[in-house]
C-alpha positions as a Markdown table, in Angstrom:
| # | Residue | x | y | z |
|---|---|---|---|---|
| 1 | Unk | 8.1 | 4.0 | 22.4 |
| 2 | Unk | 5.5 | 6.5 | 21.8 |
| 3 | Unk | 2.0 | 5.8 | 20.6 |
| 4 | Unk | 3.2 | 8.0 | 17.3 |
| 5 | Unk | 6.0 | 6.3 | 17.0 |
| 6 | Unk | 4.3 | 2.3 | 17.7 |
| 7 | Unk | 1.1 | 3.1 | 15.1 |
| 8 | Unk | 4.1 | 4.6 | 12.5 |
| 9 | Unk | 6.4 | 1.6 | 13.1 |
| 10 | Unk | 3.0 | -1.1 | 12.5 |
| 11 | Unk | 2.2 | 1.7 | 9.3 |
| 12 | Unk | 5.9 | 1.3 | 7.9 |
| 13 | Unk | 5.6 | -2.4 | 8.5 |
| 14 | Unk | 2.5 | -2.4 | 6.2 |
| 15 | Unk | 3.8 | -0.3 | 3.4 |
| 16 | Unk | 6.9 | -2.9 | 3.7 |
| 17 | Unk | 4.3 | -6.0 | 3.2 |
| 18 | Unk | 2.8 | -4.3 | 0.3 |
| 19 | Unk | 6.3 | -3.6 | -1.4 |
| 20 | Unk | 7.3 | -7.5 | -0.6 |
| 21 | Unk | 4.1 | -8.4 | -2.5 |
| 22 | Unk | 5.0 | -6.6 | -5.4 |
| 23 | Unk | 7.8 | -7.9 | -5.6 |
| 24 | Unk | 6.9 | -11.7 | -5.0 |
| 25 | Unk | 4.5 | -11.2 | -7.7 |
| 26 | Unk | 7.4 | -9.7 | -10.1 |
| 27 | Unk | 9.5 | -12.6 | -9.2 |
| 28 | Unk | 6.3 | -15.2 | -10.0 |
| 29 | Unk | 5.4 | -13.2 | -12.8 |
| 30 | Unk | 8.9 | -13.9 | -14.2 |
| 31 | Unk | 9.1 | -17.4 | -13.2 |
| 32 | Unk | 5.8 | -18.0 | -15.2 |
| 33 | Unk | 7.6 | -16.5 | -18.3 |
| 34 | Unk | 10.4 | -18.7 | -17.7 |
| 35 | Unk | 8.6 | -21.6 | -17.3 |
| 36 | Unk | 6.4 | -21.1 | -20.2 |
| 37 | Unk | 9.0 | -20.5 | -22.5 |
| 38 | Unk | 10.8 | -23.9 | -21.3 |
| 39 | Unk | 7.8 | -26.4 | -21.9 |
| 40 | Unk | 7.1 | -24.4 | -25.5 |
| 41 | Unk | 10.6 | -24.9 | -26.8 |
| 42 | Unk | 10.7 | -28.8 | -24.9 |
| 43 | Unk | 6.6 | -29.9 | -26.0 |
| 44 | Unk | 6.5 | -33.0 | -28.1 |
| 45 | Unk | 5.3 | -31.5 | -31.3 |
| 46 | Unk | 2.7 | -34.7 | -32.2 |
| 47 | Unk | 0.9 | -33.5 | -28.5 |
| 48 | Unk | 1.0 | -29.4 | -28.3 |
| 49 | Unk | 0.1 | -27.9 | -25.3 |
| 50 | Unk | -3.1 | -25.9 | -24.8 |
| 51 | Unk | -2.5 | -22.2 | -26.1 |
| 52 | Unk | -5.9 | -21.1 | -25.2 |
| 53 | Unk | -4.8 | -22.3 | -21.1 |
| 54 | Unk | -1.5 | -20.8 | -21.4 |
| 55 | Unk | -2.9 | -17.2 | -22.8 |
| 56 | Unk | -5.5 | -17.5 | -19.8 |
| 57 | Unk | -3.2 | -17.8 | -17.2 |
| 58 | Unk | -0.7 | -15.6 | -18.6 |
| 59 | Unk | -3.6 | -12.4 | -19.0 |
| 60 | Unk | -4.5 | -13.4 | -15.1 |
| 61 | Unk | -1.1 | -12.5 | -14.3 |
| 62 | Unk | -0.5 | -9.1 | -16.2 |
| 63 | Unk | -4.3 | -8.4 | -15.0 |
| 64 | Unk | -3.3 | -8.6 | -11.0 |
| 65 | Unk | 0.4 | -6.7 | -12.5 |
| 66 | Unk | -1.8 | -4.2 | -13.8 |
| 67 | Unk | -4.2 | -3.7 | -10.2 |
| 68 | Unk | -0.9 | -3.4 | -8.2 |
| 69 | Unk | 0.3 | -0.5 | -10.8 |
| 70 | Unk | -3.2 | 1.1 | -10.4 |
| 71 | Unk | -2.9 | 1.3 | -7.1 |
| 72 | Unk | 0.1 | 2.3 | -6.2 |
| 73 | Unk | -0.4 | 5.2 | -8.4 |
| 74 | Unk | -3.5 | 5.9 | -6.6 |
| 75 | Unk | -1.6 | 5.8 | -3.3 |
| 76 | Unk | 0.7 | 8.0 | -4.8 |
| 77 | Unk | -2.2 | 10.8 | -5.6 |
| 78 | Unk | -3.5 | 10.1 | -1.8 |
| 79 | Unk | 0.1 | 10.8 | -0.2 |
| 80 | Unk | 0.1 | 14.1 | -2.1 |
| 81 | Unk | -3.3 | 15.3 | -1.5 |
| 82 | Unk | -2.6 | 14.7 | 1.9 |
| 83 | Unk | 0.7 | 16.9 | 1.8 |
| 84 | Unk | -1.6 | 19.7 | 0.4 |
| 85 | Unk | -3.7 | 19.6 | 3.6 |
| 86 | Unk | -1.4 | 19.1 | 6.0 |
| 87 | Unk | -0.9 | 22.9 | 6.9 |
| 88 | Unk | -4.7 | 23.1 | 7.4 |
| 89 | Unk | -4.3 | 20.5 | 10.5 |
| 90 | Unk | -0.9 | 22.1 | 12.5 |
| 91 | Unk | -2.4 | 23.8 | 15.3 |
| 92 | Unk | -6.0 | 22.6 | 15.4 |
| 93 | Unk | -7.1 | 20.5 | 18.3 |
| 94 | Unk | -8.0 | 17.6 | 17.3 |
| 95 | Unk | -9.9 | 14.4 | 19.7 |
| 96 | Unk | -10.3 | 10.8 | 18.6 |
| 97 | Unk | -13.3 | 8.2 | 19.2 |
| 98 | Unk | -11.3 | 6.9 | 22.5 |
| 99 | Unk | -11.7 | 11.1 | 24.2 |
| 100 | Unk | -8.0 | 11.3 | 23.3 |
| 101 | Unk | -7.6 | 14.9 | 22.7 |
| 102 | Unk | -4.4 | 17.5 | 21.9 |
| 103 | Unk | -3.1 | 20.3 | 19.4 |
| 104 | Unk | -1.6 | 19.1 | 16.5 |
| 105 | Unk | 2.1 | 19.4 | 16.4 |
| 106 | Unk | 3.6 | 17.6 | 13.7 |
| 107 | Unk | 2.0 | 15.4 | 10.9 |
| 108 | Unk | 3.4 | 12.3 | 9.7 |
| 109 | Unk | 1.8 | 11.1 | 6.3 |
| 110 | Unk | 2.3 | 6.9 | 5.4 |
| 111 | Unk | 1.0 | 5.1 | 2.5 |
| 112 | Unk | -1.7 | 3.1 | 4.5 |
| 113 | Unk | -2.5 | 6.8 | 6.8 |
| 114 | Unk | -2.0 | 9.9 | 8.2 |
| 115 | Unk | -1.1 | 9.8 | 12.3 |
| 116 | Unk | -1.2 | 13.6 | 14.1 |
| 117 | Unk | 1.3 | 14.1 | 16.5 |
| 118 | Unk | -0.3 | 16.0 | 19.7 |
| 119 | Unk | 1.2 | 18.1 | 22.0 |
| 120 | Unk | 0.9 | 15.7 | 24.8 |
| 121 | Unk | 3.3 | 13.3 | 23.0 |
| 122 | Unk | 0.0 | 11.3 | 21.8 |
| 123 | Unk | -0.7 | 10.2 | 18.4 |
| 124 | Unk | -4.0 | 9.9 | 16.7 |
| 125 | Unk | -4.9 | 8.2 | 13.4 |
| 126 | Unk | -6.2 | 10.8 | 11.1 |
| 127 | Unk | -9.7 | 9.0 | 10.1 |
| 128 | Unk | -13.1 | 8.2 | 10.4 |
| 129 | Unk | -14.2 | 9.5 | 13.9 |
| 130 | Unk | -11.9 | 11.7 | 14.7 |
| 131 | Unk | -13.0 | 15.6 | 15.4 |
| 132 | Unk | -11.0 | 18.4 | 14.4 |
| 133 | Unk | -11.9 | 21.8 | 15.5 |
């Protein structure tokens, strides 16, 4: 395996972690619902529960629904500003904090990062550090 394809296989594995948090949160999300609505309609009406707990814990959950929207959308806007510059980069040299250096050949754009693909079969992580000239 390549160092492009290694660092885009451990890049795919990320964005795959993020997705499987969304959903767990989804599924919890749901379950709290659930739940909720089970010990409302089964409460002893002579001892209610406390509403003012319940509202707390249900705006904590649409609060962390809402951050995980937020940012996927800004991942979103990231991705595509990166596909804007992406023709700037094919055919620059390009060297990394390690003294790897090639021409760019190919770019491959992830959620979590941008690798270069070199000429010499080398990939470098498009980030801080890295000289392009």
């Amino acid at each position: 395996m390549t160092s492009v394809e290694s660092v885009g296989a451990a890049q795919s594995q990320g964005a795959g972690n993020a997705s499987g948090a969304q959903q767990q949160l989804t599924v919890d999300y749901d379950t709290f619902l659930q739940l909720m609505m089970a010990q409302m309609q089964n409460q002893d009406p002579t001892n209610p529960m406390d509403a003012s707990e319940q509202l707390s814990q249900l705006a904590s959950f649409s609060q962390v629904e809402q951050a995980i929207q937020t940012n996927a959308k800004l991942e979103t806007m990231l991705t595509n500003m990166s596909f804007s510059q992406v023709d700037d980069l094919i055919g620059r040299t390009v060297t990394d904090m390690n003294g790897t250096t090639g021409k760019v050949e190919h770019v491959e754009i992830y959620s979590d990062g941008t690798i270069l693909g070199l000429d010499n079969g080398q990939g470098i992580l498009l980030g801080p550090g890295v000289k392009i000239s």
